[in-house]
TORPA-4810 file (N, C-alpha, C, O; in nm, 3 decimals):
<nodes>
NODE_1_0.084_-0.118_0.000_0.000_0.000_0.000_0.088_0.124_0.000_0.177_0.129_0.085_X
NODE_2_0.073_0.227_-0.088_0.115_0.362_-0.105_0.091_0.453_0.013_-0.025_0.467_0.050_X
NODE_3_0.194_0.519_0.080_0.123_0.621_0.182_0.142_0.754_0.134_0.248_0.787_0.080_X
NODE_4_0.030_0.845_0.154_0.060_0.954_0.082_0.150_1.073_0.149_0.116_1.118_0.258_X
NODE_5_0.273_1.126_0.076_0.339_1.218_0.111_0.358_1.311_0.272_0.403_1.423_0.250_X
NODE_6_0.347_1.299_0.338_0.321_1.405_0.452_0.321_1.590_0.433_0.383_1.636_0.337_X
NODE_7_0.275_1.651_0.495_0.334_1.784_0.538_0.409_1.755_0.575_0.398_1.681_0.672_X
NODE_8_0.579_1.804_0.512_0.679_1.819_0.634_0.713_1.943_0.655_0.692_2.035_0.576_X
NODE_9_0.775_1.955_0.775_0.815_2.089_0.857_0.904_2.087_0.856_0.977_2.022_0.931_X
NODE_10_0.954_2.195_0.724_1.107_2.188_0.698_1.183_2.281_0.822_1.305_2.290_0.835_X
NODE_11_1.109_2.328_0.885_1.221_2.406_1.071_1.218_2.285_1.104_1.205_2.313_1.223_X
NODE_12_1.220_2.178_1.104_1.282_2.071_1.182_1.373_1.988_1.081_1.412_1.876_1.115_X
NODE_13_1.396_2.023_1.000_1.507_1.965_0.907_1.477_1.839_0.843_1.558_1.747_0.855_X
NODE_14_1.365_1.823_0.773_1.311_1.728_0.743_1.369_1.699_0.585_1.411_1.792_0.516_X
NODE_15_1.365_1.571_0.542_1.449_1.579_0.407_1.298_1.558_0.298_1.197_1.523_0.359_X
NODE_16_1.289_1.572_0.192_1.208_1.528_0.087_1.221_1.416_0.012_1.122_1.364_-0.040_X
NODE_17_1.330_1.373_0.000_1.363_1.174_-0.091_1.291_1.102_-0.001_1.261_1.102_0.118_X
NODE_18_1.266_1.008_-0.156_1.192_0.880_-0.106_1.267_0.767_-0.024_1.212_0.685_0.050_X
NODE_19_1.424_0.778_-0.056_1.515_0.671_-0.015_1.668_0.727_0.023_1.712_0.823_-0.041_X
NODE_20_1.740_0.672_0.116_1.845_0.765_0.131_1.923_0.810_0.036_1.870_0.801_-0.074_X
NODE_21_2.019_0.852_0.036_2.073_0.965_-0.087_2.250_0.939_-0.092_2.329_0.957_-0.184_X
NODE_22_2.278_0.876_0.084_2.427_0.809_0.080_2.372_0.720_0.204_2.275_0.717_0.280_X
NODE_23_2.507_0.643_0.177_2.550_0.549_0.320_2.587_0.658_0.435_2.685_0.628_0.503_X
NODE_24_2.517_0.789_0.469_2.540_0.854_0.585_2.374_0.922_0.582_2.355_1.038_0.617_X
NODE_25_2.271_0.841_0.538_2.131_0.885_0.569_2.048_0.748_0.555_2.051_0.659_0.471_X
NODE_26_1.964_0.770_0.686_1.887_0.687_0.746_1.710_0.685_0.654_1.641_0.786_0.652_X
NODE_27_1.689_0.622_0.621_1.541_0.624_0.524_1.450_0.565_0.632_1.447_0.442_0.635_X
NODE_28_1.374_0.633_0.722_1.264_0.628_0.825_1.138_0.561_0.824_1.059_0.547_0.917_X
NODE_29_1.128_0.502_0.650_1.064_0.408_0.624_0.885_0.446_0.594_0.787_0.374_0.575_X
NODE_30_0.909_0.615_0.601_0.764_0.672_0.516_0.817_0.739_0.418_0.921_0.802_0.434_X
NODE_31_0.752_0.733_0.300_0.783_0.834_0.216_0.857_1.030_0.214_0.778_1.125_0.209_X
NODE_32_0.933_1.041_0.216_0.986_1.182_0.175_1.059_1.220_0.364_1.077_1.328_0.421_X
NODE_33_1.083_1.077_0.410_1.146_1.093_0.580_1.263_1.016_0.592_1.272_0.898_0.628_X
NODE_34_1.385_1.125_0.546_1.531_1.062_0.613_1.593_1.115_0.699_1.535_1.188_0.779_X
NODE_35_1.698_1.097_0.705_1.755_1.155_0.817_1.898_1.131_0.822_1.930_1.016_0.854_X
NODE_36_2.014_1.233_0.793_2.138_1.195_0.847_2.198_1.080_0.975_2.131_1.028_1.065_X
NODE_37_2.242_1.074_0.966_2.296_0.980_1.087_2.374_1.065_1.231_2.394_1.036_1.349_X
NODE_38_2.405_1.190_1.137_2.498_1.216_1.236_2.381_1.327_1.314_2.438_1.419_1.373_X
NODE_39_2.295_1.328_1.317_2.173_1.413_1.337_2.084_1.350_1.428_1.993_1.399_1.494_X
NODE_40_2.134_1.215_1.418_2.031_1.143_1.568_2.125_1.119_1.654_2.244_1.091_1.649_X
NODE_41_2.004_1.146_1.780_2.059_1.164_1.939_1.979_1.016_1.982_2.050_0.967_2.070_X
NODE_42_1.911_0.962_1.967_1.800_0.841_2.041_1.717_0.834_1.895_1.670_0.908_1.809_X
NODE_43_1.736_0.628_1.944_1.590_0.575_1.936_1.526_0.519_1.994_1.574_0.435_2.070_X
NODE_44_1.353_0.543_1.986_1.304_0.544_2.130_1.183_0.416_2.077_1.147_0.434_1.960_X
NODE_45_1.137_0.327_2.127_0.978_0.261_2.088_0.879_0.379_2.135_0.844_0.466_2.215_X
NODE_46_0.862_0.298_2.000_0.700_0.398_2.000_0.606_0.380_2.095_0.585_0.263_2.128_X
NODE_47_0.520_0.494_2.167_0.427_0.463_2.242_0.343_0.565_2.224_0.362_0.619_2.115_X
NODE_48_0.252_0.616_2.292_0.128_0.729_2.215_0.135_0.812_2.328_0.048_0.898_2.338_X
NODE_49_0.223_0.803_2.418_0.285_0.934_2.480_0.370_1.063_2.425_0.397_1.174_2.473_X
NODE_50_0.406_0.984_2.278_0.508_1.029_2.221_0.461_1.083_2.103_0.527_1.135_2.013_X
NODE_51_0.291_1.058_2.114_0.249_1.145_1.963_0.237_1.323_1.977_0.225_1.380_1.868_X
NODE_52_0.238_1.363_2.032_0.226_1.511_2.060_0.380_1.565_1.990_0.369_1.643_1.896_X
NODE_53_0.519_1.526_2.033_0.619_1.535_2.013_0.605_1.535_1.837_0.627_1.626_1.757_X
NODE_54_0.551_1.369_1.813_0.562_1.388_1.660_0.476_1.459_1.602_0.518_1.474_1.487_X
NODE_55_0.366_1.519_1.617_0.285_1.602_1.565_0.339_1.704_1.528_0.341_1.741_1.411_X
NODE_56_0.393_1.767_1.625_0.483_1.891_1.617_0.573_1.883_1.464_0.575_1.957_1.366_X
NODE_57_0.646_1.753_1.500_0.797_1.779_1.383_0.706_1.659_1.246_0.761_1.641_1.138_X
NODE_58_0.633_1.623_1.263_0.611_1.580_1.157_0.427_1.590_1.079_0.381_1.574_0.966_X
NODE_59_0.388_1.615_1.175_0.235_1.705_1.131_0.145_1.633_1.178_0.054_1.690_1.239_X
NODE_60_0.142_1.483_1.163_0.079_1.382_1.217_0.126_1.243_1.236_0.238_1.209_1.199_X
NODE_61_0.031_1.149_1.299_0.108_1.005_1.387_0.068_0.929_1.201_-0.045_0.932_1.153_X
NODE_62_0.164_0.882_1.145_0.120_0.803_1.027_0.103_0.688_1.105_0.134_0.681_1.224_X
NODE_63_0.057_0.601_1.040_0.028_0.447_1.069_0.154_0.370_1.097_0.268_0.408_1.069_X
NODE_64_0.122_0.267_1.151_0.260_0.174_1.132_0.365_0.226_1.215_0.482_0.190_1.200_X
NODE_65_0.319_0.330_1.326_0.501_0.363_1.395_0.519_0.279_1.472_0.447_0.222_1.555_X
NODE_66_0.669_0.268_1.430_0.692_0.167_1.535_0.853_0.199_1.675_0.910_0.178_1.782_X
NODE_67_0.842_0.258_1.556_0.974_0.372_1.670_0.981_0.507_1.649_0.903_0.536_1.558_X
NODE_68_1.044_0.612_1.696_1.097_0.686_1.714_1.202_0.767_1.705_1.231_0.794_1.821_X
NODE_69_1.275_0.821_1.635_1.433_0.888_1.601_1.393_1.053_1.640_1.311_1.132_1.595_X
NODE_70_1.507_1.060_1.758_1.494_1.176_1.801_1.611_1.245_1.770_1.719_1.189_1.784_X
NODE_71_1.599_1.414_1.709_1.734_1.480_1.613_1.806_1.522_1.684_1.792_1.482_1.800_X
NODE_72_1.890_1.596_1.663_1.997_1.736_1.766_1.897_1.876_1.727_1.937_1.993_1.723_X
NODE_73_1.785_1.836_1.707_1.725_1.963_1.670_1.585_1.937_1.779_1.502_2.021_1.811_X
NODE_74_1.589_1.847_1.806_1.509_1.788_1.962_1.355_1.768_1.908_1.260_1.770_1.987_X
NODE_75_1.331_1.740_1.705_1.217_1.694_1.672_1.213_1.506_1.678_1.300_1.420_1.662_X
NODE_76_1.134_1.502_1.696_1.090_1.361_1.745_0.988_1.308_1.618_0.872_1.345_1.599_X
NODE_77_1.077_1.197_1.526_1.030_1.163_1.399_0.989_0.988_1.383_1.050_0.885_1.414_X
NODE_78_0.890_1.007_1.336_0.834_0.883_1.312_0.888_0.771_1.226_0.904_0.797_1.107_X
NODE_79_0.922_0.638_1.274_0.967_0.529_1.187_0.893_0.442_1.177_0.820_0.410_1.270_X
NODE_80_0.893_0.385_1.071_0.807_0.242_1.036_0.937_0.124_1.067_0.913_0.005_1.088_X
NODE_81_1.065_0.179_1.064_1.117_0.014_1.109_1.119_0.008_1.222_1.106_0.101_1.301_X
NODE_82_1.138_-0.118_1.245_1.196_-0.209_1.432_1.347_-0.058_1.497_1.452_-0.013_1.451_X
NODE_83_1.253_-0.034_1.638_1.387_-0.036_1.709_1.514_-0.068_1.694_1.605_0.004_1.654_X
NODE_84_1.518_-0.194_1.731_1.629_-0.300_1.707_1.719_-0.234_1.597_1.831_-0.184_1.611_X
NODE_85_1.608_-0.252_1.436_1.671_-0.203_1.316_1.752_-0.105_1.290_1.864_-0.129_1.247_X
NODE_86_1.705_0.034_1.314_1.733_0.106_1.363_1.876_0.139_1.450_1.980_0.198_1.418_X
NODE_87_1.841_0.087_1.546_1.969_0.089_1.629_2.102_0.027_1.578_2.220_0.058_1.596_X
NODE_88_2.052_-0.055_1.521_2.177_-0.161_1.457_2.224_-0.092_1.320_2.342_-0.115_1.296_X
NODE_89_2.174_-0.033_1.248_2.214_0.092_1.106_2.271_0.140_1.172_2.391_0.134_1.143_X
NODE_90_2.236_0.218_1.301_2.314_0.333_1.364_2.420_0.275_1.427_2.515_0.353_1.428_X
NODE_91_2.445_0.163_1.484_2.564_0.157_1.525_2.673_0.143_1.443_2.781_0.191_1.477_X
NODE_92_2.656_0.072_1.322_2.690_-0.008_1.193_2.742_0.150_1.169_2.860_0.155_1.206_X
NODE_93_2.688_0.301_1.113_2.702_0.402_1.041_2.849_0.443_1.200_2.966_0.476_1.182_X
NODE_94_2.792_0.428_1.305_2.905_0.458_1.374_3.095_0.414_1.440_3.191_0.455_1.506_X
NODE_95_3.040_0.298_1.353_3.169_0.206_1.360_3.250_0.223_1.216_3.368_0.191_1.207_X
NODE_96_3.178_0.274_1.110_3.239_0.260_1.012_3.368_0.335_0.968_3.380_0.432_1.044_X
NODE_97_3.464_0.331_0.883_3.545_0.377_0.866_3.574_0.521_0.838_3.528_0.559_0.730_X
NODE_98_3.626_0.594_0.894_3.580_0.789_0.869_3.649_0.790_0.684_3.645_0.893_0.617_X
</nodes>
């Protein structure tokens, strides 16, 4: 199933590609939502304590969240992959060779 585009709120540094752009950006797993690597502080599981936060930086709760990526810009962005997943890209992007 297709999800349609979001409003994004480019004051929170939101990117527009459908898919990352290098091996130093994270693809958040909705359409037109990446994210540098070096730009996340936490990932958090999702819970619906945490939709107010994403409302703010991303306009609304899309379906399917299942985690959380929080920026150095302190917006709180919605993912469709696993935690786990997530965490493990990011450690993987942080071990890698400069």
């Amino acid at each position: 199933m297709e999800l349609e585009p979001p409003t994004l709120n480019h004051a929170a540094g939101l990117r527009s590609s459908p898919r990352p752009v290098s091996m130093d950006t994270l693809w958040l797993g909705y359409h037109g939502l990446d994210l540098p690597f070096d730009e996340i502080v936490a990932v958090l599981r999702y819970q619906p304590a945490l939709d107010g936060q994403i409302v703010r930086a991303y306009g609304r709760v899309p379906r399917g969240v299942r985690a959380v990526v929080v920026t150095v810009t302190g917006a709180y962005l919605p993912a469709r992959l696993s935690v786990e997943a997530l965490r493990q890209r990011w450690a993987d992007w942080r071990r890698r060779d400069p």
